[in-house]
C-alpha positions as CSV (number, residue, x, y, z in Angstrom):
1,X,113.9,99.5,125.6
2,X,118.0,99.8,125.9
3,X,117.3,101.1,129.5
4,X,114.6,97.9,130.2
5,X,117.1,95.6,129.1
6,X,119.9,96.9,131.3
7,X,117.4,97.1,134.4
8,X,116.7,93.3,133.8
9,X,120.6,92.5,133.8
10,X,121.7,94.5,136.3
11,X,118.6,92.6,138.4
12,X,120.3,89.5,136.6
13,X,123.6,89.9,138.1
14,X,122.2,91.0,141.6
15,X,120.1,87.5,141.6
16,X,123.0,85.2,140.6
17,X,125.5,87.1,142.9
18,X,122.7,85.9,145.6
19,X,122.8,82.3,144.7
20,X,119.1,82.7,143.6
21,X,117.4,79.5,142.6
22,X,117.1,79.5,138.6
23,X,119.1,83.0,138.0
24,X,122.0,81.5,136.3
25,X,119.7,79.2,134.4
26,X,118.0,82.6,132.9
27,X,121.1,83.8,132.0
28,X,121.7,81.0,129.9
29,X,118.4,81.3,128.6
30,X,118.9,84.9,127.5
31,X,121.9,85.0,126.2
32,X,122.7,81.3,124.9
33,X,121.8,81.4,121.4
34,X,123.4,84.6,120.3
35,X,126.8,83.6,121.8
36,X,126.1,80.2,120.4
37,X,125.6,81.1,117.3
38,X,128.9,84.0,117.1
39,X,131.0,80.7,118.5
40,X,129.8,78.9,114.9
41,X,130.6,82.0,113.1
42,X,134.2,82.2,114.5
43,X,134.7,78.4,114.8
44,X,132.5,77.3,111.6
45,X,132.9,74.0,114.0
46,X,128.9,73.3,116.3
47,X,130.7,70.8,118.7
48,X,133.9,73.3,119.0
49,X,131.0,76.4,119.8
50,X,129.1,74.1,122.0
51,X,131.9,73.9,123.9
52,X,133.1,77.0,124.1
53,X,129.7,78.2,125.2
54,X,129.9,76.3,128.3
55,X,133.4,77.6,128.9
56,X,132.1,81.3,128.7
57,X,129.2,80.5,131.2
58,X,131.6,79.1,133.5
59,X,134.3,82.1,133.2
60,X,131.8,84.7,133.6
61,X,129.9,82.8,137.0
62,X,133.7,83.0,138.1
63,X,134.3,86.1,137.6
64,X,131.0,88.0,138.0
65,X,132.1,90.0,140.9
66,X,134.2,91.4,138.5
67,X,132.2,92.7,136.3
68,X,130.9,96.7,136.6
69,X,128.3,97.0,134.6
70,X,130.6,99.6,132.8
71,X,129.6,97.9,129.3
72,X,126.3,95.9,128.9
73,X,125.8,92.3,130.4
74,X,125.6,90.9,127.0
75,X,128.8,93.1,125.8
76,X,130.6,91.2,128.5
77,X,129.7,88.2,127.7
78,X,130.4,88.4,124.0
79,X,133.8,89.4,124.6
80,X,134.3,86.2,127.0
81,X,132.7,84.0,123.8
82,X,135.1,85.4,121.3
83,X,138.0,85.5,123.4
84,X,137.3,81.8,124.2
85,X,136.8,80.9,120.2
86,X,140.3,82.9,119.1
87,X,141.8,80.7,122.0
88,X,140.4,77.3,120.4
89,X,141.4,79.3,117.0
90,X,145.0,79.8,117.8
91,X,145.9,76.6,119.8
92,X,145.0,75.0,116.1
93,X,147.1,77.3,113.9
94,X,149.6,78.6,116.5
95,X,151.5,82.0,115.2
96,X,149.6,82.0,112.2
97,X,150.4,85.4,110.1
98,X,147.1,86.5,108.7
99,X,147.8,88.7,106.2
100,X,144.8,89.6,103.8
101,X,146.7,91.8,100.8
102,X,146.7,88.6,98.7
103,X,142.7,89.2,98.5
104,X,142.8,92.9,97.8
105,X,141.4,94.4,95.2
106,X,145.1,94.9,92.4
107,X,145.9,98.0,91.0
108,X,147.9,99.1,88.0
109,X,150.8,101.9,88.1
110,X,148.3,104.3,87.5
111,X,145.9,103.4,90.2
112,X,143.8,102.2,88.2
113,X,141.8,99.2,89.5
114,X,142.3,96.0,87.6
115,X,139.7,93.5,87.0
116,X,137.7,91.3,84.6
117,X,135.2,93.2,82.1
118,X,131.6,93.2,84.1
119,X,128.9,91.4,82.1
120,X,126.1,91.4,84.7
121,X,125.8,93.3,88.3
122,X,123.8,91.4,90.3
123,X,121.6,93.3,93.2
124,X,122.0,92.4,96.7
125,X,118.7,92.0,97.1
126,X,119.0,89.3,94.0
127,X,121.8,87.9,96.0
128,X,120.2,87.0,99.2
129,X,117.2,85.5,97.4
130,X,119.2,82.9,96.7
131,X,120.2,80.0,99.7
132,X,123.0,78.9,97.1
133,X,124.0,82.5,96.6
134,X,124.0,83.0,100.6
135,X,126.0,79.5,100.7
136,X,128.6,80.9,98.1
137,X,128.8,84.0,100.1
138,X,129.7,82.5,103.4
139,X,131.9,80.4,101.9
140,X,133.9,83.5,100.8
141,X,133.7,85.2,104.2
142,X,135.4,82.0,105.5
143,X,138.5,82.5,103.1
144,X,139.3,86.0,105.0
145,X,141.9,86.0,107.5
146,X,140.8,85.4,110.9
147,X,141.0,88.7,112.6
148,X,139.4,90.6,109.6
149,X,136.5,87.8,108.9
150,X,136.1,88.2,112.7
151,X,135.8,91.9,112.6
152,X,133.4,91.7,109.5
153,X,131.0,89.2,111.1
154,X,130.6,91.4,114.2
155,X,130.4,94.6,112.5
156,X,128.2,93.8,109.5
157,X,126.6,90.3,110.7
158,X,125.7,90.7,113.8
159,X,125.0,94.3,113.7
160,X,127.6,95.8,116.3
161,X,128.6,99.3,116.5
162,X,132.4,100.0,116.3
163,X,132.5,100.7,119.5
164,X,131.4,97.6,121.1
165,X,133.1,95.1,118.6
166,X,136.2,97.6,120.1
167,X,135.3,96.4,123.1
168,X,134.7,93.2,122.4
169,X,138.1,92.3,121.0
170,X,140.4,94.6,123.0
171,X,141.1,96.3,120.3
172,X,140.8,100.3,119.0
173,X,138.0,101.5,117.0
174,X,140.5,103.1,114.9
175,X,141.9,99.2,114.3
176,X,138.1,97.7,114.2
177,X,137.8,100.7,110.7
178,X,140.2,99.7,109.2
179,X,140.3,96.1,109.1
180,X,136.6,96.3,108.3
181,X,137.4,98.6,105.4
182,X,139.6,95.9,104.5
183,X,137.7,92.9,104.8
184,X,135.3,94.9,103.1
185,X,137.7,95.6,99.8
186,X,138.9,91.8,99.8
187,X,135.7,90.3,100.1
188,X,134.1,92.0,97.5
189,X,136.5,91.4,95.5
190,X,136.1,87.8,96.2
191,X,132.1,87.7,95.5
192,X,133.4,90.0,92.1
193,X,133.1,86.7,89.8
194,X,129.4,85.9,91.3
195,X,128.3,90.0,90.8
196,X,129.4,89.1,87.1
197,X,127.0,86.5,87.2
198,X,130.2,83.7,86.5
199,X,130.4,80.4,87.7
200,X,132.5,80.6,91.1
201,X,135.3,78.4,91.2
């Protein structure tokens, strides 16, 4: 199936190299709605993503004799798409310092963990039945710092492999582990009141 799919793009990028009637258009077609929908995750803004989107389509008709096929078509692209949504991110909060230890889990002098007596753990699966509960969720994964809520929707979200969300954000796989690790730690911590079955604030 992985080998169909890179067949059909590699035909892809031969056909819109040629200027073929309607291969850009299926490029669009193919690949549209998944970089449409990482621009919302990034952005949380539809108009900003909607226009990001366009600007990825147009940097990569520019520069498609530049690509290799050394990574997949759709890799490619998704790199363009985030790359264009932390530009829009940045020109908004220019040198913004994301720091996330504020969200970690605390420890005592012993290394003990500290937190709230547990009442009620909650199941994922108990969790996701819930749209509020899904709402609450998001909500939290939007109060991580950029480059770690970033790394945790591509890796855990949208189902990447360390490798490719490496890729992705020019970044090391050794970097992409351990901000995930973190994001991890920090938003569980953050979901800890709704586990316990409290009232989030």
């Amino acid at each position: 199936m992985v080998q169909d799919r890179e067949s059909d793009d590699s035909r892809l990028v031969d056909a819109i190299r040629r200027r073929e009637p309607g291969s850009f258009e299926h490029l669009v077609r193919r690949y549209g709605a998944r970089l449409l929908a990482t621009g919302r995750r990034i952005l949380r803004d539809t108009q900003l993503a909607e226009d990001c989107l366009q600007e990825t389509f147009i940097k990569a008709f520019d520069k498609l004799d530049m690509f290799e096929g050394r990574s997949g078509l759709g890799t490619w692209l998704h790199s363009i798409m985030v790359n264009q949504a932390l530009m829009k991110l940045r020109k908004d909060k220019p040198g913004r310092l994301e720091q996330i230890d504020d969200l970690m889990p605390q420890f005592d002098s012993d290394t003990c963990r500290i937190e709230a007596p547990w009442s009620y753990l909650a199941t994922p699966d108990e969790l996701l039945e819930q749209q509020q509960s899904r709402q609450l969720v998001q909500s939290q994964i939007e109060q991580l710092p950029e480059n770690y809520r970033i790394v945790l929707q591509l890796r855990d979200i949208e189902e990447h492999d360390t490798a490719t969300v490496a890729e992705i954000l020019g970044i090391t796989q050794g970097a992409v582990k351990v901000r995930l690790h973190r994001a991890r730690a920090a938003l569980k911590a953050l979901l800890e009141p709704l586990l316990r079955g409290e009232e989030m604030p």
